[in-house]
C-alpha positions in Angstrom: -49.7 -100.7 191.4 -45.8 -99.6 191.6 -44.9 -101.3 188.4 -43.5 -104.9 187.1 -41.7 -107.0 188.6 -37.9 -107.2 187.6 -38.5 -104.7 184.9 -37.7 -101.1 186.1 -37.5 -99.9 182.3 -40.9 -101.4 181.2 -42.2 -99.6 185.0 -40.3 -96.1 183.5 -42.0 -96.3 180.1 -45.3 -97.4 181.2 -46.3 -95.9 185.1 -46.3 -92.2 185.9 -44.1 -91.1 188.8 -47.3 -91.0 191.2 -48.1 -94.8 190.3 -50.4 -94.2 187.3 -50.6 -97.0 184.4 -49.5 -94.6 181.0 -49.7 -97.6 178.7 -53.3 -97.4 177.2 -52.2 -96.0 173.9 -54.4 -93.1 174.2 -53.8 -90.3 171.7 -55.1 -86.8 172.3 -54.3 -83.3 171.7 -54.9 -80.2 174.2 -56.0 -76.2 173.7 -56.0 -73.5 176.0 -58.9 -71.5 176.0 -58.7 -68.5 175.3 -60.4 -66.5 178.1 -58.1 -67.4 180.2 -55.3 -66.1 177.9 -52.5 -68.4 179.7 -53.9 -67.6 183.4 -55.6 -69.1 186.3 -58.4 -67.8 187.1 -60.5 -68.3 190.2 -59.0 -68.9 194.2 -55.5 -69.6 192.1 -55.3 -66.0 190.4 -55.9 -64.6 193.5 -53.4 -66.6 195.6 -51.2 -65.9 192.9 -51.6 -61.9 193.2 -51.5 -62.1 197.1 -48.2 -63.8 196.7 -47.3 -61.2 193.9 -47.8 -58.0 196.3 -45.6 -59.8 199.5 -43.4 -60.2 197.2 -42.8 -56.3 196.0 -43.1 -55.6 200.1 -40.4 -58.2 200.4 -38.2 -56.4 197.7 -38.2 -53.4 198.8 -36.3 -54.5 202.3 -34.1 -56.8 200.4 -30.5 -55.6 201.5 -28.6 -58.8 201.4 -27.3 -60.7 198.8 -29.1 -63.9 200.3 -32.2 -62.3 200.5 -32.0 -62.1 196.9 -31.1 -65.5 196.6 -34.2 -66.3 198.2 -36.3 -64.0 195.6 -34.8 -65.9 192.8 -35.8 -69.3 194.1 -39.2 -68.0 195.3 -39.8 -66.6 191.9 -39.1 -70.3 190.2 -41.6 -71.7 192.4 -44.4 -69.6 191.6 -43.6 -70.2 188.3 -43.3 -73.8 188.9 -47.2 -73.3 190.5 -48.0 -71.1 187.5 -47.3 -73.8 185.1 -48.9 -76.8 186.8 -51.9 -74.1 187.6 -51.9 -74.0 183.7 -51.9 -77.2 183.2 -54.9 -78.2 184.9 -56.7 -75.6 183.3 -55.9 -77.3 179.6 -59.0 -79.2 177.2 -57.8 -81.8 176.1 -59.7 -83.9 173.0 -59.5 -87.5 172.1 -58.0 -88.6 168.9 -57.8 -92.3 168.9 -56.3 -95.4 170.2 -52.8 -97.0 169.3 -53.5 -100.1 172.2 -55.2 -102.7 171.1 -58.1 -102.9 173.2 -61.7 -102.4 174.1 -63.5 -100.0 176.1 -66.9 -100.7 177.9 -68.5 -99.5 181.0 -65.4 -97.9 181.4 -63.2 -101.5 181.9 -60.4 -102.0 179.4 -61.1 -105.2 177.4 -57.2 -106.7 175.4 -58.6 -107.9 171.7 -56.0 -110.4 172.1 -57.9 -112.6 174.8 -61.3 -111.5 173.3 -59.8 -113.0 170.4 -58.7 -116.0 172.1 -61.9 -116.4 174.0 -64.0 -116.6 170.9 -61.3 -119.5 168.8 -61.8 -121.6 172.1 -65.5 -121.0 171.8 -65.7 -122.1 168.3 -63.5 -125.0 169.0 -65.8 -126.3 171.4 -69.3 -125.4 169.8 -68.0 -127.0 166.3 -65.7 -129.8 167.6 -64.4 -132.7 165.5 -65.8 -129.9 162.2 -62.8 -127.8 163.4 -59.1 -127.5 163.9 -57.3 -124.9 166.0 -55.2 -124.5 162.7 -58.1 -123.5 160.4 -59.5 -120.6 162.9 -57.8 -117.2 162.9 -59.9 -114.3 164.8 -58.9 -110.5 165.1 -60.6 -108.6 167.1 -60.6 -104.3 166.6 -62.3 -101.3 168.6 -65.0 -99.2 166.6 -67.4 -96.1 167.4 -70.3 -97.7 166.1 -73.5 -97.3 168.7 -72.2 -94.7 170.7 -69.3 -92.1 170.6 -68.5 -92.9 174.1 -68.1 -96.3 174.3 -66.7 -99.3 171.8 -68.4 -101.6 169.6 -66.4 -105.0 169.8 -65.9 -106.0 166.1 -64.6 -109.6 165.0 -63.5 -111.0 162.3 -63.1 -114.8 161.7 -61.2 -116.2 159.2 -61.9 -120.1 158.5 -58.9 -122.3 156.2 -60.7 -125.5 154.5 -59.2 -128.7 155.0 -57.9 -130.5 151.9 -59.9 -133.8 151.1 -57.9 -137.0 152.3 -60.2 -139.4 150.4 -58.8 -142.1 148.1 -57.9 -140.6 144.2 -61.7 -142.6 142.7 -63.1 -141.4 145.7 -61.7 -137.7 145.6 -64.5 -135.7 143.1 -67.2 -137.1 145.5 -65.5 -136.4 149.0 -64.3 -132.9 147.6 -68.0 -132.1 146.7 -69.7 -133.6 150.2 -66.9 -131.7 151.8 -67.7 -128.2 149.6 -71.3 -128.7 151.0 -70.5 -128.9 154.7 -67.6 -126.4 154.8 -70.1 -124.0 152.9 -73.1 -125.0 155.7 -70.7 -124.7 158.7 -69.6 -121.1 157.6 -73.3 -120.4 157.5 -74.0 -121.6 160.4 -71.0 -119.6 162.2 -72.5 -116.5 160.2 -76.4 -116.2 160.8 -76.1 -118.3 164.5 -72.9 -117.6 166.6 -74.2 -114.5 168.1 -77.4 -115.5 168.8 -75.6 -118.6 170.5 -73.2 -116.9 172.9 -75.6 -114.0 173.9 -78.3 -116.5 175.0 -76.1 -118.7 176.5 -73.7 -116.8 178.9 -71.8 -120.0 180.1 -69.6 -120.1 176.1 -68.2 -116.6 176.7 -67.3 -114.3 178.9 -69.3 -111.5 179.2 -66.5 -109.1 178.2 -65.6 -111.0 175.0 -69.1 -111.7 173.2 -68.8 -109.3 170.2 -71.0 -106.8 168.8 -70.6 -107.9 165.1 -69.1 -111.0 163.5 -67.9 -111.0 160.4 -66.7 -113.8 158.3 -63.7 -113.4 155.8 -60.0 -112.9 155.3 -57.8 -110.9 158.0 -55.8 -108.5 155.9 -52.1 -108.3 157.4 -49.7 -105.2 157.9 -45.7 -106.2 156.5 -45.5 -107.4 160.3 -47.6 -110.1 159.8 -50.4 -108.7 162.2 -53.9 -108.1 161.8 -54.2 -104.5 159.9 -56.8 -102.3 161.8 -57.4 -99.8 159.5 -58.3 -102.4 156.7 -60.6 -104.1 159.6 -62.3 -101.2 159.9 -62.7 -100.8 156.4 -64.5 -103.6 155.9 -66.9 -103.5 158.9 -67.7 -100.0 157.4 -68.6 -101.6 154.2 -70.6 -104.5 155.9 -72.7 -102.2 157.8 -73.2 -99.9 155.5 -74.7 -103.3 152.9 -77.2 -104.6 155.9 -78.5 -100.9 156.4 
């Protein structure tokens, strides 16, 4: 992939200059260890040492300005080698993620369409109970069953409907209404799961989650689902069931 289409800043920010996508979010810091005290070691070292001792043969015939010339840019390009040498030889160690997405089997899974995948699920399984406007779904990333790979973690939050029956009518509806909205949540609770792992035709595979939980989405000052506080209270719910 060379980048997008009409948008050579976005391609800049986002794709190394050998075609490489940069725009996982990935966050990671790197050491270099301390045996090889800043060198390469190995075939390099020795290249490097071959090309150290043509080099002192080569100065002692230097007689000519231009020969020197030539030193000078030889000597930027070994350490031009020196560095990238260097740089493959760095650890580098794996913080955490700032992209919102989900890693299994090695595939990059957006939360946004995991999270759009399971609203149109529910739509469909609980039609005519449900409105697009009562179902909000955020979906986060955890390390929950294995340090190498995520745990797909949803949250659904469900908004009840205000009664629409008649004023003598309104303490009875209200209360058959309580009742159903309280059995539906239940039902979304203890069977969803079950539901779309069994039947493999209601989600994709990617997007059937790992845990469900059923409550209120806190919200960051943008408006947007706040991860941290996600993650907070799958800790929490995991930590009651054990």
């Amino acid at each position: 992939m060379r980048g997008y289409t009409a948008s050579a800043e976005t391609s800049r920010d986002l794709f190394s200059s050998d075609g490489w996508y940069l725009g996982l979010g990935d966050v990671c810091f790197f050491l270099r260890p301390l045996e090889n005290d800043g060198q390469v070691d190995g075939d390099e070292e020795q290249e490097e040492r071959r090309e150290d001792e043509k080099e002192n043969r080569d100065e002692r015939e230097e007689k000519e300005t231009g020969e020197k010339e030539e030193k000078e840019t030889g000597e930027k390009e070994k350490e031009s080698r020196l560095d990238a040498g260097r740089a493959r030889h760095l650890d580098y160690y794996w913080v955490t993620r700032s992209a919102d997405v989900v890693i299994k089997g090695g595939a990059n899974y957006s939360c946004a369409q995991i999270s759009d995948d399971i609203k149109n699920c529910l739509l469909r399984l609980y039609e005519g109970k449900l409105a697009k406007t009562q179902i909000s779904v955020a979906t986060i990333s955890m390390k929950i069953q294995s340090e190498h790979e995520d745990s797909c973690c949803v949250t659904v939050e469900l908004t009840r409907r205000p009664g629409l029956g008649e004023e003598q009518d309104k303490q009875q509806e209200t209360e058959r209404e309580a009742d159903a909205w309280h059995a539906l949540i239940s039902d979304i609770n203890d069977n969803f799961l079950s539901r779309v792992r069994k039947d493999s035709s209601l989600l994709p595979k990617a997007s059937v989650p790992d845990y469900i939980r059923i409550g209120k989405i806190p919200t960051n000052f943008k408006g947007l689902p706040d991860s941290s506080a996600l993650k907070k209270s799958f800790a929490e719910l995991l930590k009651n069931d054990d």
